[in-house]
Backbone as XML, in Angstrom:
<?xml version="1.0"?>
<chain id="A" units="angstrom">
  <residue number="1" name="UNK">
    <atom name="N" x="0.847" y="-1.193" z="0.000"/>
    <atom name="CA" x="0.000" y="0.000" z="0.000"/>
    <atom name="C" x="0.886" y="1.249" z="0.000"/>
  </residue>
  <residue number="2" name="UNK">
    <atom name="N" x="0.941" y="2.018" z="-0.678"/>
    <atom name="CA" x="1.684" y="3.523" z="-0.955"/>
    <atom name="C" x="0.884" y="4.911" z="-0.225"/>
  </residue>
  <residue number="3" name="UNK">
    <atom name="N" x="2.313" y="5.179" z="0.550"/>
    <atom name="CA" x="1.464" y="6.258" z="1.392"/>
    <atom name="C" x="2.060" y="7.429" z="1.538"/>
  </residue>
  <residue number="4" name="UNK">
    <atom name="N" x="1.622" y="8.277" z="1.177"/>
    <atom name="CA" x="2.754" y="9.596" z="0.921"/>
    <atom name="C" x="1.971" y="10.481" z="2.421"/>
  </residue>
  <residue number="5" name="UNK">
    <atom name="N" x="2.920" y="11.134" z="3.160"/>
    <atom name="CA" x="2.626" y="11.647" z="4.466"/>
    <atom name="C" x="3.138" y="12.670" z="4.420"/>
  </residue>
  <residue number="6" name="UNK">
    <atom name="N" x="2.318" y="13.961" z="4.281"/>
    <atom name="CA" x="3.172" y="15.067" z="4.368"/>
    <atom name="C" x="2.755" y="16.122" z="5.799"/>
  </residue>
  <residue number="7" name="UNK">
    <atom name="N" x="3.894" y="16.849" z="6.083"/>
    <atom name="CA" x="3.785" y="17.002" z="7.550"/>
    <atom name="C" x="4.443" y="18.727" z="7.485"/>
  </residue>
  <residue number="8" name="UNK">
    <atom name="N" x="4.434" y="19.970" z="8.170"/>
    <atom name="CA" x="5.247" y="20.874" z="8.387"/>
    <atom name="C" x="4.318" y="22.434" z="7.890"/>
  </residue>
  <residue number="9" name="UNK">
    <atom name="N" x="2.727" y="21.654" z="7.479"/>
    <atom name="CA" x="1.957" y="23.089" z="7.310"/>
    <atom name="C" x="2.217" y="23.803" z="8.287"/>
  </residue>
  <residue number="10" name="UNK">
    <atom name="N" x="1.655" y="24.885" z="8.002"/>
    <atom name="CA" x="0.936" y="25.989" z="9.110"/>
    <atom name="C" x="0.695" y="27.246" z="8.495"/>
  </residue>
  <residue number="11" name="UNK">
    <atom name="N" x="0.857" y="28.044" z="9.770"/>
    <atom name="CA" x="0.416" y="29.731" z="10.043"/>
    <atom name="C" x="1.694" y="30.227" z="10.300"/>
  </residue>
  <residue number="12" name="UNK">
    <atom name="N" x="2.296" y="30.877" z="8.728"/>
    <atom name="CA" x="3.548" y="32.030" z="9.352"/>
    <atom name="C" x="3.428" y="33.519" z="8.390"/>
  </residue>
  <residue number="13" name="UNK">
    <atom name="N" x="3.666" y="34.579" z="8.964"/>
    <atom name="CA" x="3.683" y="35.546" z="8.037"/>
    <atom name="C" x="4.573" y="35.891" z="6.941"/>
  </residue>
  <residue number="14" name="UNK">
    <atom name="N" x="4.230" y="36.650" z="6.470"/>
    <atom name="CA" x="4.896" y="37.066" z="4.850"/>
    <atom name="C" x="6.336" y="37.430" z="5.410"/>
  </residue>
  <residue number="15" name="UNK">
    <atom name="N" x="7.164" y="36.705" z="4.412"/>
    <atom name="CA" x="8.313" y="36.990" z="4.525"/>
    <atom name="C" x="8.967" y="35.443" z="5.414"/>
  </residue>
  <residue number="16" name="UNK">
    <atom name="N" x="8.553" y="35.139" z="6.221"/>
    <atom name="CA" x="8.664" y="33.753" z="6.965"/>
    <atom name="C" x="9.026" y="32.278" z="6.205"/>
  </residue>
  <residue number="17" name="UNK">
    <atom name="N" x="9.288" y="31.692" z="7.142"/>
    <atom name="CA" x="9.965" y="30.245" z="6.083"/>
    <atom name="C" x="8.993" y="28.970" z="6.656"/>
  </residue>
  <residue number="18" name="UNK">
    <atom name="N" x="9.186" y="28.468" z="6.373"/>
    <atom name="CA" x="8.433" y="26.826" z="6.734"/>
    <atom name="C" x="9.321" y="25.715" z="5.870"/>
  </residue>
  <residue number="19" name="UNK">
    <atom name="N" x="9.053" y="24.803" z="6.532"/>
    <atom name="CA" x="9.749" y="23.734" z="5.917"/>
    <atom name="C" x="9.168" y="22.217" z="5.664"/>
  </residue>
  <residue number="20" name="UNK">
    <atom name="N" x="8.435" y="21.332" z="4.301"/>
    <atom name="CA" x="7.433" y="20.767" z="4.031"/>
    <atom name="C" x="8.119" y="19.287" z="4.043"/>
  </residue>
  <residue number="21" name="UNK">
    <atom name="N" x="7.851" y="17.984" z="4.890"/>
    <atom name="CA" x="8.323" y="17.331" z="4.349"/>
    <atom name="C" x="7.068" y="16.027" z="4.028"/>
  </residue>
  <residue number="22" name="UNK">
    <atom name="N" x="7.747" y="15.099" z="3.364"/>
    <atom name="CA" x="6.857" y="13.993" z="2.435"/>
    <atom name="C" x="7.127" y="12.755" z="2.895"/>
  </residue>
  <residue number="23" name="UNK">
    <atom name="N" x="7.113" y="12.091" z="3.781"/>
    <atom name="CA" x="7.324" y="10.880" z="3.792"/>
    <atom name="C" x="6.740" y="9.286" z="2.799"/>
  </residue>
  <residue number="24" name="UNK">
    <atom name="N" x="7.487" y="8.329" z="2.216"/>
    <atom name="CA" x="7.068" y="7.849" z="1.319"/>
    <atom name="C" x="7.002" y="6.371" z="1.737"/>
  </residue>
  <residue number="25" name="UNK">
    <atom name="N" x="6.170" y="5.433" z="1.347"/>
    <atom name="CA" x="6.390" y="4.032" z="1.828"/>
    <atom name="C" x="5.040" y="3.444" z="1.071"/>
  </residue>
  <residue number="26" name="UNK">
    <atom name="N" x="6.233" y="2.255" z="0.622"/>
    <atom name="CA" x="5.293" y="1.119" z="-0.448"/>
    <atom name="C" x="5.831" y="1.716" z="-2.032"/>
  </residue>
  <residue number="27" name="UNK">
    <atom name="N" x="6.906" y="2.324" z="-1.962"/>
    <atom name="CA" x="7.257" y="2.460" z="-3.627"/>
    <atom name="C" x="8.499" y="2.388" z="-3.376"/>
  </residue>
  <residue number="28" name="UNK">
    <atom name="N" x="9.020" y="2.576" z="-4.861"/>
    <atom name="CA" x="11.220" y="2.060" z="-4.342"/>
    <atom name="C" x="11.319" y="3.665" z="-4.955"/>
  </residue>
  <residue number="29" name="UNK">
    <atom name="N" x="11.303" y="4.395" z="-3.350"/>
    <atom name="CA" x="11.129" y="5.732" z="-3.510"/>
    <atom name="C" x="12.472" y="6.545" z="-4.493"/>
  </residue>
  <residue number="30" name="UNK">
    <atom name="N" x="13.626" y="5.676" z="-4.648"/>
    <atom name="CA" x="14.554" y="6.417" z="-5.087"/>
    <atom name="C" x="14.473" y="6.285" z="-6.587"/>
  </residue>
  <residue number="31" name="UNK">
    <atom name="N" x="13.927" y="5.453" z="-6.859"/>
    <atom name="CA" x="13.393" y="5.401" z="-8.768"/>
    <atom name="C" x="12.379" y="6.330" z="-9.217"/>
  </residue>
  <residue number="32" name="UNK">
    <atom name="N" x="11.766" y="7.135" z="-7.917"/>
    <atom name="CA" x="10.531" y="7.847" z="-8.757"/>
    <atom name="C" x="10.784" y="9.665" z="-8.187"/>
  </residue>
  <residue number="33" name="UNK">
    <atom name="N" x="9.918" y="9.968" z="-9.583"/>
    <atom name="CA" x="10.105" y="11.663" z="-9.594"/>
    <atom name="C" x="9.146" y="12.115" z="-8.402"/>
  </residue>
  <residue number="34" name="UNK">
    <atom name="N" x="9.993" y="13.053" z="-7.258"/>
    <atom name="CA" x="8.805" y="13.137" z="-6.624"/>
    <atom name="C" x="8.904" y="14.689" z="-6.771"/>
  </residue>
  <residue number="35" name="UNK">
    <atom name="N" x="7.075" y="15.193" z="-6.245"/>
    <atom name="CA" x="6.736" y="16.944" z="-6.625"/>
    <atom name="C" x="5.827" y="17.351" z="-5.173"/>
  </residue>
  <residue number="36" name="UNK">
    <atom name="N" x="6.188" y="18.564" z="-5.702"/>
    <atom name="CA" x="4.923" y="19.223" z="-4.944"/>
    <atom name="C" x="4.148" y="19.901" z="-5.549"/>
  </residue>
  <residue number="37" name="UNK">
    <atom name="N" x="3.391" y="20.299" z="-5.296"/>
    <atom name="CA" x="1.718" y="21.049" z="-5.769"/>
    <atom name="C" x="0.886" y="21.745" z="-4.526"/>
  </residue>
  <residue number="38" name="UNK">
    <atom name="N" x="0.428" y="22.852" z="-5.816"/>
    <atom name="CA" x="-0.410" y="23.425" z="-4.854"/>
    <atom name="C" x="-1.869" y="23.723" z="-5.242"/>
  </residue>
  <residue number="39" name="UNK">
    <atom name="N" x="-2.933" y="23.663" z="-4.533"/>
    <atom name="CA" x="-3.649" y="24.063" z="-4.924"/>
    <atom name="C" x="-4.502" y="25.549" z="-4.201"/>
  </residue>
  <residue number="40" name="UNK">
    <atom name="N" x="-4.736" y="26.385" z="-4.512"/>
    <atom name="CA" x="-5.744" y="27.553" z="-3.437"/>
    <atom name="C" x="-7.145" y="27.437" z="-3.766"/>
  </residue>
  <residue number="41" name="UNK">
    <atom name="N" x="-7.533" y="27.916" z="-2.796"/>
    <atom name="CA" x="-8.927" y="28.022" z="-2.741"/>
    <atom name="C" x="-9.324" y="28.571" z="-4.432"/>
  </residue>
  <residue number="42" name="UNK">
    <atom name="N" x="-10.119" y="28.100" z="-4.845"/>
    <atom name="CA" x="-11.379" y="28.422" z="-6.350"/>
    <atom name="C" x="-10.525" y="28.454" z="-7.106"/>
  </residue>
  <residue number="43" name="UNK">
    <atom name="N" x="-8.940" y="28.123" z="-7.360"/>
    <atom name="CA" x="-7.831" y="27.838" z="-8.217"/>
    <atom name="C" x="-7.602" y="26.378" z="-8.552"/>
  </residue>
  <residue number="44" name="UNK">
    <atom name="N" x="-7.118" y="26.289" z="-10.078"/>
    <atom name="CA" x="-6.451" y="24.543" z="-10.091"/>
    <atom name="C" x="-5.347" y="24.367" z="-9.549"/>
  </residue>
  <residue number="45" name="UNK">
    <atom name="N" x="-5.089" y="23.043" z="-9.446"/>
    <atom name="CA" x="-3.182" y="21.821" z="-8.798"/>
    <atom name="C" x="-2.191" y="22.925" z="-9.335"/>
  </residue>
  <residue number="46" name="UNK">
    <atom name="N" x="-1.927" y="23.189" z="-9.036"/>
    <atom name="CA" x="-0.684" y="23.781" z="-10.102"/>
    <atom name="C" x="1.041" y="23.019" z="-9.400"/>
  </residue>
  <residue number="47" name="UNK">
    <atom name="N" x="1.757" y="22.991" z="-9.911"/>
    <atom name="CA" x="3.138" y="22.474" z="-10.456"/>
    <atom name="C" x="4.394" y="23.271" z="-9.093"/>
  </residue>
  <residue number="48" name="UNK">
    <atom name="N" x="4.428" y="22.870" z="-7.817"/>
    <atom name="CA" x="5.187" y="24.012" z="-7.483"/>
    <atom name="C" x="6.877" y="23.522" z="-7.496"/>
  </residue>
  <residue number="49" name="UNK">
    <atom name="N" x="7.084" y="22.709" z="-7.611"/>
    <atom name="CA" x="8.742" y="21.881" z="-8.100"/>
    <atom name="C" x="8.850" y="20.500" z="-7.875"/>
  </residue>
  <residue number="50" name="UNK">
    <atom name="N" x="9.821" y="20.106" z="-8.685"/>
    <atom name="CA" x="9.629" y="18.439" z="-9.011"/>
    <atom name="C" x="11.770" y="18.541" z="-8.478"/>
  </residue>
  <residue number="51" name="UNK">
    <atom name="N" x="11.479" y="16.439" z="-8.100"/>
    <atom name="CA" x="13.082" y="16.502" z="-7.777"/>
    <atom name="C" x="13.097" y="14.991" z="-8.489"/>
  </residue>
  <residue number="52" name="UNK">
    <atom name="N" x="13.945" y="14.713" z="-9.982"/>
    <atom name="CA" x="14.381" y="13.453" z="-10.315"/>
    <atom name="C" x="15.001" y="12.816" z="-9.383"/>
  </residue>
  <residue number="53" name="UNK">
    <atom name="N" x="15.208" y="11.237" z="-9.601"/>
    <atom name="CA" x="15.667" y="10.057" z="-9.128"/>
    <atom name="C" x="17.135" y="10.462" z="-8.980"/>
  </residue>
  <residue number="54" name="UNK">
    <atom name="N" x="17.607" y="11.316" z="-10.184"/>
    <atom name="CA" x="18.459" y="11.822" z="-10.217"/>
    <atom name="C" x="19.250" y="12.819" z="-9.605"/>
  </residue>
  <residue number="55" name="UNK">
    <atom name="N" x="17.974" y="13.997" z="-9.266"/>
    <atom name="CA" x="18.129" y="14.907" z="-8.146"/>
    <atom name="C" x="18.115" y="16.393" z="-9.049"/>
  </residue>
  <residue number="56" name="UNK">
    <atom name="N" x="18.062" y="16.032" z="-10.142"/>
    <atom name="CA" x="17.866" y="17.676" z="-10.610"/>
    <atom name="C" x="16.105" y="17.995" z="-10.519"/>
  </residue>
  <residue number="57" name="UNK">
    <atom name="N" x="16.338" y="18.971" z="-10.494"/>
    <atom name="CA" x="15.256" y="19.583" z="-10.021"/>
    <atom name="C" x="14.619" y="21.250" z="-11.128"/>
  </residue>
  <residue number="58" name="UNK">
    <atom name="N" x="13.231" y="21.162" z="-10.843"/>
    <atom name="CA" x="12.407" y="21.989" z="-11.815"/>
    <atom name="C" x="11.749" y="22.816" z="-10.449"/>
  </residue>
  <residue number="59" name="UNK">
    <atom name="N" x="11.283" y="24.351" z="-11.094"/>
    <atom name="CA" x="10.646" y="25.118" z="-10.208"/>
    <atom name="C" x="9.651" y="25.813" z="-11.251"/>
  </residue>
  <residue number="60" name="UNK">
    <atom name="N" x="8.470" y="26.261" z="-10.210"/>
    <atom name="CA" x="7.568" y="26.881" z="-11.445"/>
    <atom name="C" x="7.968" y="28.484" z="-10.922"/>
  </residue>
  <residue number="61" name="UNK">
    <atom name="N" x="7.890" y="29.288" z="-11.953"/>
    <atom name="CA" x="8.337" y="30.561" z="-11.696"/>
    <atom name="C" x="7.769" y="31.372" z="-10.444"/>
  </residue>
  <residue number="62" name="UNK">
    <atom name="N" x="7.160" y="31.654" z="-10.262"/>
    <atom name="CA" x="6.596" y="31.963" z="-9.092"/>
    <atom name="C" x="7.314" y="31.715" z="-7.660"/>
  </residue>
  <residue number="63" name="UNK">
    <atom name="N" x="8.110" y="30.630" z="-8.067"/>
    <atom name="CA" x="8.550" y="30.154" z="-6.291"/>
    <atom name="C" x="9.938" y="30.040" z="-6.264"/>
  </residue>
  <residue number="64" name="UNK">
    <atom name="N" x="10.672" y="30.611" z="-7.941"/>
    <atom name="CA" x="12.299" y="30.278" z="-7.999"/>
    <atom name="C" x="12.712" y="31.189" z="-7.000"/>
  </residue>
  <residue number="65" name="UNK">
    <atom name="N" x="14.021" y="31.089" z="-6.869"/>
    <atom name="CA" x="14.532" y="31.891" z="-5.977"/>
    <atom name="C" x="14.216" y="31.752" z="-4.414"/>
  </residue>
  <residue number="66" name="UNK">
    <atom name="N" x="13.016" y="31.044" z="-3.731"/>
    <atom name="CA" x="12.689" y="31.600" z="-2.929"/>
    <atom name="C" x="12.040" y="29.748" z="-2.296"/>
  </residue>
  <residue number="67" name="UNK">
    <atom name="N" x="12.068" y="28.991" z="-3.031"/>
    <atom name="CA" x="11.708" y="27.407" z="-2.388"/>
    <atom name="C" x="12.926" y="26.737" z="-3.004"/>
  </residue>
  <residue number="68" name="UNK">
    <atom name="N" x="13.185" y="25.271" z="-2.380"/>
    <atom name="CA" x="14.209" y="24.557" z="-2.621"/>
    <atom name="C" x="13.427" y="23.210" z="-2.299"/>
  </residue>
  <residue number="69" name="UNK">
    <atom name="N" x="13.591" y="22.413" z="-3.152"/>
    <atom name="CA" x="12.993" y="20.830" z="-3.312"/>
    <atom name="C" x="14.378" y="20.030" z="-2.954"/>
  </residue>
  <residue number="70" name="UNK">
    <atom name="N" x="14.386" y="18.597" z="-2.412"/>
    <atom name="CA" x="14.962" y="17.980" z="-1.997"/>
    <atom name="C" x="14.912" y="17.080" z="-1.850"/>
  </residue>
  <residue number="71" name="UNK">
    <atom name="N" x="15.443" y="15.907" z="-1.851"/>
    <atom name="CA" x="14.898" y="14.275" z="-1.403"/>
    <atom name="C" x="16.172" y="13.737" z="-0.267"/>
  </residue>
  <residue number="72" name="UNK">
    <atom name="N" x="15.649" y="12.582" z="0.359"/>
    <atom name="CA" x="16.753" y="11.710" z="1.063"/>
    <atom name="C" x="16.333" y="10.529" z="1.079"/>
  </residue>
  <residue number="73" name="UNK">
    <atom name="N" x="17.226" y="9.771" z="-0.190"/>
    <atom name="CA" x="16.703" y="8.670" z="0.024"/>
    <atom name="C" x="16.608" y="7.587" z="0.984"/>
  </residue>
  <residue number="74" name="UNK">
    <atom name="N" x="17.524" y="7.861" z="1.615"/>
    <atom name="CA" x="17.828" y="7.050" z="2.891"/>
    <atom name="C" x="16.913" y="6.830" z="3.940"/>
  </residue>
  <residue number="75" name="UNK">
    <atom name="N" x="16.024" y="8.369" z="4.113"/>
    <atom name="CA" x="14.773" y="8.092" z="4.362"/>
    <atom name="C" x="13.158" y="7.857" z="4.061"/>
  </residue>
  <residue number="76" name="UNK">
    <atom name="N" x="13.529" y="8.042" z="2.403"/>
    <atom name="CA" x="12.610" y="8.225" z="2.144"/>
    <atom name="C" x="11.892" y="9.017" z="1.657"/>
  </residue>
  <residue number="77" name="UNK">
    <atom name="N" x="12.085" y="10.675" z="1.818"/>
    <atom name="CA" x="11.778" y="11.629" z="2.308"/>
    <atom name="C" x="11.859" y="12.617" z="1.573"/>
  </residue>
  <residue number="78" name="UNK">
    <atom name="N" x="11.141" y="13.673" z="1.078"/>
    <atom name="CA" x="11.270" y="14.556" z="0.013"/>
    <atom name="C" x="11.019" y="15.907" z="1.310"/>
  </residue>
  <residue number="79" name="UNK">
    <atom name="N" x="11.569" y="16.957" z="0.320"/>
    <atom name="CA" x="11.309" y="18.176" z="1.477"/>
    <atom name="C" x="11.004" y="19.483" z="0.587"/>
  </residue>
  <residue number="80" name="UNK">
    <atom name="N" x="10.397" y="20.387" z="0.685"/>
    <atom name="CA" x="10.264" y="21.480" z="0.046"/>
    <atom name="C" x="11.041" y="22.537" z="1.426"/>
  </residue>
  <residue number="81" name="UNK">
    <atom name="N" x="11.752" y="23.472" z="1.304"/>
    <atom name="CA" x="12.104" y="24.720" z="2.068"/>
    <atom name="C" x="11.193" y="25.992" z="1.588"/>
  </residue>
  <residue number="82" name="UNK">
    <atom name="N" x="10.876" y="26.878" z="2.263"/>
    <atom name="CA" x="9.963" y="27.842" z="1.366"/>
    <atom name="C" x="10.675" y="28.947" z="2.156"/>
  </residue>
  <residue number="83" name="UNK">
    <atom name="N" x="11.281" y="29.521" z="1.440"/>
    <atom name="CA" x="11.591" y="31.051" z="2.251"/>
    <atom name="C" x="11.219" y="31.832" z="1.717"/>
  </residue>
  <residue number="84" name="UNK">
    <atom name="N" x="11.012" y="33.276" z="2.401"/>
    <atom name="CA" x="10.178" y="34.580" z="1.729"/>
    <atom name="C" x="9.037" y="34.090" z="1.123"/>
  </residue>
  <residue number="85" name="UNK">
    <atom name="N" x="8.222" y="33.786" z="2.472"/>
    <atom name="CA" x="7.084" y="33.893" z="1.861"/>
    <atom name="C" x="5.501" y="34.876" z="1.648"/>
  </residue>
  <residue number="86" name="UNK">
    <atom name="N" x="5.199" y="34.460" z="0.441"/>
    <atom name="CA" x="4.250" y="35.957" z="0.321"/>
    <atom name="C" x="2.842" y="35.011" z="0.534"/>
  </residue>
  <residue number="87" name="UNK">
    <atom name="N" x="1.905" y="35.862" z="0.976"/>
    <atom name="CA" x="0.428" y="35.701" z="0.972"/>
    <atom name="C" x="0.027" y="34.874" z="-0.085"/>
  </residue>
  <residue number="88" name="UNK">
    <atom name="N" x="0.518" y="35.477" z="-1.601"/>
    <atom name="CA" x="-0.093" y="34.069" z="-2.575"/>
    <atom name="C" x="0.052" y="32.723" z="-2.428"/>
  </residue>
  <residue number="89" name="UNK">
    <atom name="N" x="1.267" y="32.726" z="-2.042"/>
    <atom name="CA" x="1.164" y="31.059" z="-1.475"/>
    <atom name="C" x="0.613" y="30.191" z="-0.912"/>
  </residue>
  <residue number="90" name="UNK">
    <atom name="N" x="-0.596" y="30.730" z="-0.093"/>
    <atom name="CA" x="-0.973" y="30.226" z="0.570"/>
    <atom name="C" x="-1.974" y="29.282" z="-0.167"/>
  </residue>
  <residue number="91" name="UNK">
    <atom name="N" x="-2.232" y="27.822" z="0.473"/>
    <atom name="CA" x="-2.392" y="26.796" z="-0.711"/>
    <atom name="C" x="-2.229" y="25.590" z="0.405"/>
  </residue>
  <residue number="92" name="UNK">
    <atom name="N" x="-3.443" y="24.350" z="-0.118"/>
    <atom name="CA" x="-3.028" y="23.230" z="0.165"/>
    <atom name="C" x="-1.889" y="22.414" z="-0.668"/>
  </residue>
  <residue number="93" name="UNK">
    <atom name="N" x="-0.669" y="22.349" z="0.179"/>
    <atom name="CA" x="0.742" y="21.631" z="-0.607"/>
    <atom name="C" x="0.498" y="20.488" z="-0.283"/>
  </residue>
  <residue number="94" name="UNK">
    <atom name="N" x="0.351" y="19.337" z="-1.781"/>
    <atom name="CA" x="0.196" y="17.589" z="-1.416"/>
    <atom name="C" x="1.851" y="17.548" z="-2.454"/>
  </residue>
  <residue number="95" name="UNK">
    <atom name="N" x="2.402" y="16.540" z="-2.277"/>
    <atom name="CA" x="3.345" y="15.808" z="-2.400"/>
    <atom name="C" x="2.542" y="14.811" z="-3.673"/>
  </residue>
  <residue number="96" name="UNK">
    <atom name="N" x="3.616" y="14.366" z="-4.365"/>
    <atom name="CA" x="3.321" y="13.738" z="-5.274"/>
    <atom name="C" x="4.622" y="12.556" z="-5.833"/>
  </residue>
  <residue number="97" name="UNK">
    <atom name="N" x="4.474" y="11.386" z="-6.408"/>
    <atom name="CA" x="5.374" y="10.272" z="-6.220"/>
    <atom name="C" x="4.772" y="10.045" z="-8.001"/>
  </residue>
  <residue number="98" name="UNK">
    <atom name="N" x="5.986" y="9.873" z="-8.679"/>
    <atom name="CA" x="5.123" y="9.645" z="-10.153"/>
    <atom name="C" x="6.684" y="8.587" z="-10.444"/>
  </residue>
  <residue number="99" name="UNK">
    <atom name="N" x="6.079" y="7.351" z="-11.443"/>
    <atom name="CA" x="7.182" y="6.607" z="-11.615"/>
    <atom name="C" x="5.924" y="6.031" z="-12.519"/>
  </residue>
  <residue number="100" name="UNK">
    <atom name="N" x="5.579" y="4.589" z="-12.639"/>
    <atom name="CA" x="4.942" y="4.205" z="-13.940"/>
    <atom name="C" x="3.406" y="4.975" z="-13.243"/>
  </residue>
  <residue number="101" name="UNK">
    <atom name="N" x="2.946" y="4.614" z="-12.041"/>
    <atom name="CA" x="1.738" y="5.706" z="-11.464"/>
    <atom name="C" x="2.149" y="6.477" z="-11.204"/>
  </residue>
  <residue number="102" name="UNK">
    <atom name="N" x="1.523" y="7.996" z="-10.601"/>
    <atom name="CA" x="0.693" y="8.752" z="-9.644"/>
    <atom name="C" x="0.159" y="8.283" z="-8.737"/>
  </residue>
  <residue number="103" name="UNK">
    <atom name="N" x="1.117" y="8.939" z="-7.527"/>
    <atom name="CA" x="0.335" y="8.871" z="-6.001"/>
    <atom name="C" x="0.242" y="9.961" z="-5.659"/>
  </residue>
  <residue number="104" name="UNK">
    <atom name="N" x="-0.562" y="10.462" z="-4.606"/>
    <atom name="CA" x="-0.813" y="11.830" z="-3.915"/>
    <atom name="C" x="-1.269" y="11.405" z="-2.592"/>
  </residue>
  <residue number="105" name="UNK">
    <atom name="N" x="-0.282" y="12.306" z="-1.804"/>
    <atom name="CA" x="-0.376" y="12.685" z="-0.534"/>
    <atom name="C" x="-2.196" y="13.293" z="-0.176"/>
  </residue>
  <residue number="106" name="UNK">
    <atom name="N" x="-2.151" y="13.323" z="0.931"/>
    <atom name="CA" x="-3.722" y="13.850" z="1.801"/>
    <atom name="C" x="-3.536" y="15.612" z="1.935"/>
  </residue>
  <residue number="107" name="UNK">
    <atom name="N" x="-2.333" y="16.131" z="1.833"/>
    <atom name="CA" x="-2.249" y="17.313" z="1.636"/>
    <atom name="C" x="-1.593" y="17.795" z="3.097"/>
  </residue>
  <residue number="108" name="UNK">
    <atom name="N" x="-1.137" y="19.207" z="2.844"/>
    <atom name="CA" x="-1.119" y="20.275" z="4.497"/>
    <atom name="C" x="-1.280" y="21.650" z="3.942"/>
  </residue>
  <residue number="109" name="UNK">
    <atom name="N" x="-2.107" y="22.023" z="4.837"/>
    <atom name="CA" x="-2.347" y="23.447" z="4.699"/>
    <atom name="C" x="-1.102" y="24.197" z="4.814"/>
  </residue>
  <residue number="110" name="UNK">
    <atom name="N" x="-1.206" y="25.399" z="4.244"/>
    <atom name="CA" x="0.007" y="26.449" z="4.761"/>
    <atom name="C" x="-0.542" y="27.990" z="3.989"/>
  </residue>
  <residue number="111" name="UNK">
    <atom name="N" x="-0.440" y="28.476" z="5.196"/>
    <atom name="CA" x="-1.358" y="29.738" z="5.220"/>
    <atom name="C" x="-0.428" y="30.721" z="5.627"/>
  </residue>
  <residue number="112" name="UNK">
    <atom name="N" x="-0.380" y="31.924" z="4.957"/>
    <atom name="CA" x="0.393" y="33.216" z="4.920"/>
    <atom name="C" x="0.255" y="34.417" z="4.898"/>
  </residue>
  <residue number="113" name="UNK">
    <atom name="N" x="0.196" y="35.290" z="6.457"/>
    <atom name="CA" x="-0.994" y="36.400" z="6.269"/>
    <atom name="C" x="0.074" y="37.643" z="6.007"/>
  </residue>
  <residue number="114" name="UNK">
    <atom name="N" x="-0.301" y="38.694" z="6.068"/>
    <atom name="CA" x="0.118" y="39.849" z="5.666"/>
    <atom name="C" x="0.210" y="40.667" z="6.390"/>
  </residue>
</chain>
């Protein structure tokens, strides 16, 4: 059974950091691309950075400069860093595991006031 666990939402203000991580189990986590996503309220999933098996890594414009994607395989474990963060961000972040499927995490809030 594949279970993606993501943990490190919350409540911090603009400009503030948080730190997202993904725990993975039931896939051979180091063969697969893992991402994050976001979605906001009355908005679609959108794309917020992906980290290959390999370890290079993609960002969607909006968040360069200012998030960092990560994995460890040793644990398992994917991580997003988010620094400087602004109010738009705010968004349910699910984790995502893609290799021949798609899995998705249950999500965490992370909310960013002004």
């Amino acid at each position: 059974q594949v279970q993606l666990v993501e943990s490190g939402g919350g409540l911090v203000q603009a400009g503030g950091s948080l730190r997202l991580s993904c725990a993975a189990s039931g896939i051979i986590f180091r063969l697969n691309v893992m991402g994050w996503y976001r979605q906001a309220p009355g908005k679609q999933r959108e794309l917020v950075a992906v980290i290959s098996s390999g370890g290079s890594t993609n960002y969607a414009d909006a968040v360069k400069g200012r998030f960092t994607i990560s994995r460890d395989n040793a644990r398992n474990t994917v991580y997003l860093q988010m620094n400087s963060l602004k109010p738009e961000d705010t968004a349910v972040y699910y984790c995502n595991a893609e290799r021949i499927k798609a899995y998705w995490g249950q999500g965490t809030q992370v909310t960013v006031s002004s």
